[in-house]
C-alpha positions in Angstrom: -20.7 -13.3 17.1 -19.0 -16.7 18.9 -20.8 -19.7 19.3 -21.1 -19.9 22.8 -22.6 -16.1 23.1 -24.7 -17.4 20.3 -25.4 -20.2 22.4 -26.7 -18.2 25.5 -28.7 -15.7 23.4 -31.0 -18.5 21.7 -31.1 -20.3 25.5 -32.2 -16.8 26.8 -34.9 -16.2 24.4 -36.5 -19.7 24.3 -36.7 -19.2 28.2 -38.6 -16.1 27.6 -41.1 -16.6 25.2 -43.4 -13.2 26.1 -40.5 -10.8 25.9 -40.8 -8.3 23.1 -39.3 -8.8 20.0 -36.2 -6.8 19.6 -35.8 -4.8 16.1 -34.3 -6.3 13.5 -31.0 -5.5 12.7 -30.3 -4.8 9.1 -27.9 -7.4 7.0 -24.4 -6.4 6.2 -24.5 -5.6 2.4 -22.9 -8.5 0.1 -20.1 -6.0 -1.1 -19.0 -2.3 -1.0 -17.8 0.0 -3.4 -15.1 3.0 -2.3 -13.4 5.2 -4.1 -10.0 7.3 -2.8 -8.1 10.5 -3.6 -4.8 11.8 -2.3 -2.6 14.6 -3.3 0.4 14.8 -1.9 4.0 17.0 -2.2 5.6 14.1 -3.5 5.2 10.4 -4.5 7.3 8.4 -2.1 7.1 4.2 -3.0 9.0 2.5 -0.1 11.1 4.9 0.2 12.0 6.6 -3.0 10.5 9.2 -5.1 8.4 8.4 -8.2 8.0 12.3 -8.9 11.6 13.4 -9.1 10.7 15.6 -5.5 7.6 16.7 -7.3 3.7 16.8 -6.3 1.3 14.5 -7.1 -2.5 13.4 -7.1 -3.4 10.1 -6.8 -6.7 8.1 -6.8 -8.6 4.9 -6.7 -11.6 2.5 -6.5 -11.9 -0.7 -4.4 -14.7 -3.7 -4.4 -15.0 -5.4 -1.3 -17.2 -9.0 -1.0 -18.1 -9.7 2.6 -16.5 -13.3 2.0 -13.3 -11.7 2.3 -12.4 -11.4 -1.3 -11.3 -7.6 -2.9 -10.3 -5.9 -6.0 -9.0 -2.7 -6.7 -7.1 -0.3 -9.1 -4.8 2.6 -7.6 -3.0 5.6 -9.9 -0.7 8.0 -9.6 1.3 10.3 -11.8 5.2 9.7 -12.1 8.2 11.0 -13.5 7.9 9.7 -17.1 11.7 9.6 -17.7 12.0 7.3 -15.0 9.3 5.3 -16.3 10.5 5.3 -19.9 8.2 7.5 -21.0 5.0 6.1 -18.8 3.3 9.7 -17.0 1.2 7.4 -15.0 1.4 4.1 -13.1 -1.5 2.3 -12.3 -1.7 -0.7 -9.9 -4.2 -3.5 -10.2 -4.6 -5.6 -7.3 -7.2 -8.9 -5.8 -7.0 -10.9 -2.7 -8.7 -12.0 0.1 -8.9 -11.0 4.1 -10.3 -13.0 7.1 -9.6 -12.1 10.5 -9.7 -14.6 13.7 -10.5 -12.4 16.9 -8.0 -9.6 16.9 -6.0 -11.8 14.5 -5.9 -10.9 10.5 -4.8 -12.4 7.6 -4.6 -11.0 4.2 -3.4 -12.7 0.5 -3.2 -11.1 -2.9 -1.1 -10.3 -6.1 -0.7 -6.8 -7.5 0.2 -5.7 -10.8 2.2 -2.0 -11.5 1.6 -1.2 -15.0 3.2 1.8 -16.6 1.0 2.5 -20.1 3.4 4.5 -22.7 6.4 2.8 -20.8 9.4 1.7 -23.3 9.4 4.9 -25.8 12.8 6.5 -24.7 14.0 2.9 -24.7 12.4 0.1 -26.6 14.4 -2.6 -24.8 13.0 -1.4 -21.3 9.7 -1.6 -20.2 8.5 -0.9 -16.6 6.5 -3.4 -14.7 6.2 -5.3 -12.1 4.2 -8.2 -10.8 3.9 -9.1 -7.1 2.1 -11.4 -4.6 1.9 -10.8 -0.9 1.2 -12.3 2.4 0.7 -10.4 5.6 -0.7 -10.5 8.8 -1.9 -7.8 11.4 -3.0 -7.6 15.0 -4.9 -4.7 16.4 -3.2 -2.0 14.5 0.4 -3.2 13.7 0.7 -5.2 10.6 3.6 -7.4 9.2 3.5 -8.2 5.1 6.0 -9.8 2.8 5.7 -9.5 -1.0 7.8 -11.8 -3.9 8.6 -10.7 -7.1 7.6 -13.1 -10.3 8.6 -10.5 -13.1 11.8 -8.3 -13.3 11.6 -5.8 -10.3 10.0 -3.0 -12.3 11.7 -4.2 -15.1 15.1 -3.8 -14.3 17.3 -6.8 -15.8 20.8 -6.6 -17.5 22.5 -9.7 -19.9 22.3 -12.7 -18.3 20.8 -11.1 -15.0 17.4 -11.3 -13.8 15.7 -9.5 -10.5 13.3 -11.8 -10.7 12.6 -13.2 -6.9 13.2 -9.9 -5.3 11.1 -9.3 -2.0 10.0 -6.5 0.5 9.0 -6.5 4.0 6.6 -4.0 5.1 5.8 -3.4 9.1 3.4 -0.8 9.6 1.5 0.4 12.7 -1.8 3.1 12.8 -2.5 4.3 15.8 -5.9 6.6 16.8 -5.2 8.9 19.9 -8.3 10.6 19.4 -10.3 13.7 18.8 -9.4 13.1 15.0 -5.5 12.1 15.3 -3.7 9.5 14.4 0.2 8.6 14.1 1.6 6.1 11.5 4.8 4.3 11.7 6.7 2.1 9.4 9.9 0.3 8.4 10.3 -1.7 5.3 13.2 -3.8 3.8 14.2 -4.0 0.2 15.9 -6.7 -1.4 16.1 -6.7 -5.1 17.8 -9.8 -6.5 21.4 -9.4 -8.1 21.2 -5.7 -7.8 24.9 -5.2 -7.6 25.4 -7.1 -10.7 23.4 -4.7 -12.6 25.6 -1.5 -11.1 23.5 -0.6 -7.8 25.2 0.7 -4.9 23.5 -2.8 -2.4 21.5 -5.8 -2.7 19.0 -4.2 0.0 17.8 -1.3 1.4 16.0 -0.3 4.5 13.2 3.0 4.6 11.1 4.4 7.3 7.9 6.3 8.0 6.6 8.7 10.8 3.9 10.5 10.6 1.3 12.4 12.1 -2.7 12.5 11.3 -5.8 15.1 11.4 -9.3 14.3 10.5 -10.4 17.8 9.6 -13.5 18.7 11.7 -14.3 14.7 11.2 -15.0 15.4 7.9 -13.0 12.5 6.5 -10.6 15.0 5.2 -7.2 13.4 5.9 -4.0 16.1 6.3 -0.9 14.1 7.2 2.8 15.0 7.8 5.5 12.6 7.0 9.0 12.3 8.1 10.5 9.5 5.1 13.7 8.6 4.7 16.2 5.7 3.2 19.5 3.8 4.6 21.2 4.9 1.0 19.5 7.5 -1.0 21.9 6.4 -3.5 20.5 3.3 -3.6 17.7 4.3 -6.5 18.5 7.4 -8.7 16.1 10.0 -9.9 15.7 10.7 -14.1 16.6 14.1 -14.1 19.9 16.0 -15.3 22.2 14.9 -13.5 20.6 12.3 -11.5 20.1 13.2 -7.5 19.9 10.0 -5.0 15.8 9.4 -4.9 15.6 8.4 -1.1 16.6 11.3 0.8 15.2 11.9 4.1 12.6 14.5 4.0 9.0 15.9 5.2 6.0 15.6 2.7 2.4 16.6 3.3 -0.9 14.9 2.0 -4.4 15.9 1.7 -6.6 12.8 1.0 -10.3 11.0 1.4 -11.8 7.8 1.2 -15.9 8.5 0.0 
């Protein structure tokens, strides 16, 4: 509530000192707990699959203060050649969210962790460790994250991807009676790339997709159109290797309880 409507309510009631007391409204709780679950034709992460084309089920549990502040953990399964022998990757993430009118802000880090990662190759280990900034207002959001560690690991002698960054605009859009359409573009930049044998520096991806809350049941079924600028641009672990950012449909079933 503003001030100034704050203002006029007190002014109203003091003027009106027999009027009934309206019911009290019940306080927002200090936090919330949610949990989420997702399974999905493939495992796409800005682009590219994790899953070598594969399925996947994903999951995950969020803390939310009302100050603003949040903590959360997200998993999913991946290829575990890819990862260097990791089956899972699970992302630990904090920050905190205000929002000014129709105006939001939002501040964290995240952490990708790969447990079991570096048994095909000791001198390789998968991680990554990230902070972001981003903003939104109404349903489009803009967010930028930074790179602190190796991106995902990836480093050669004498060359670091440390610094790399991603943009990330995304838009959700409710046309109602339980549909929604998402769009997004992100851009890639991973730092010294070419030195260490990829195809670019940076790479563009894209999202479009449509939405169905089943019977508004909280069920969510979604279609996705995803696709790269260079497939090529990230490899898949299997024999031979295939280009991991083809353009391609994928289907999701997920809830948030």
């Amino acid at each position: 509530m503003n001030k100034l409507l704050r203002s006029t309510l007190l002014c109203t009631a003091a003027a009106l000192p027999m009027a009934a007391a309206a019911p009290a409204m019940a306080a927002d709780p200090d936090y919330t707990i949610s949990g989420n679950l997702t399974i999905g034709s493939d495992y796409r992460f800005r682009g590219y699959t994790q899953t070598d084309y594969q399925p996947t089920i994903q999951g995950g549990v969020d803390f939310a203060h009302k100050s603003g502040f949040y903590l959360g953990n997200w998993n999913s399964n991946v290829s575990s050649t890819l990862y260097n022998g990791a089956p899972i990757e699970m992302d630990f993430y904090g920050g905190w969210k205000t929002s000014f009118d129709s105006f939001g802000l939002d501040v964290g880090v995240i952490y990708y962790y790969y447990p079991g990662t570096g048994e095909y190759n000791p001198d390789f280990k998968a991680k990554n460790f990230e902070a972001y900034i981003g903003g939104s207002y109404g349903p489009v959001s803009l967010k930028d994250f930074y790179s602190f560690t190796d991106f995902f690991g990836l480093k050669g002698p004498g060359v670091d991807t440390k610094g790399s960054q991603y943009v990330d605009l995304s838009g959700t859009f409710d046309v109602g009676s339980g549909f929604g359409i998402v769009a997004h573009a992100g851009y890639q930049k991973v730092k010294n790339y070419m030195q260490l044998g990829g195809v670019d520096d940076a790479v563009w991806d894209y999202k479009l997709a449509g939405t169905y809350d089943i019977a508004g049941s909280g069920w969510i079924v979604g279609a996705y159109w995803v696709g790269t600028s260079e497939k090529d641009f990230f490899l898949t672990a299997e024999t031979p290797p295939r280009g991991a950012g083809k353009s391609g449909f994928l289907a999701t079933i997920s809830k948030t309880f």
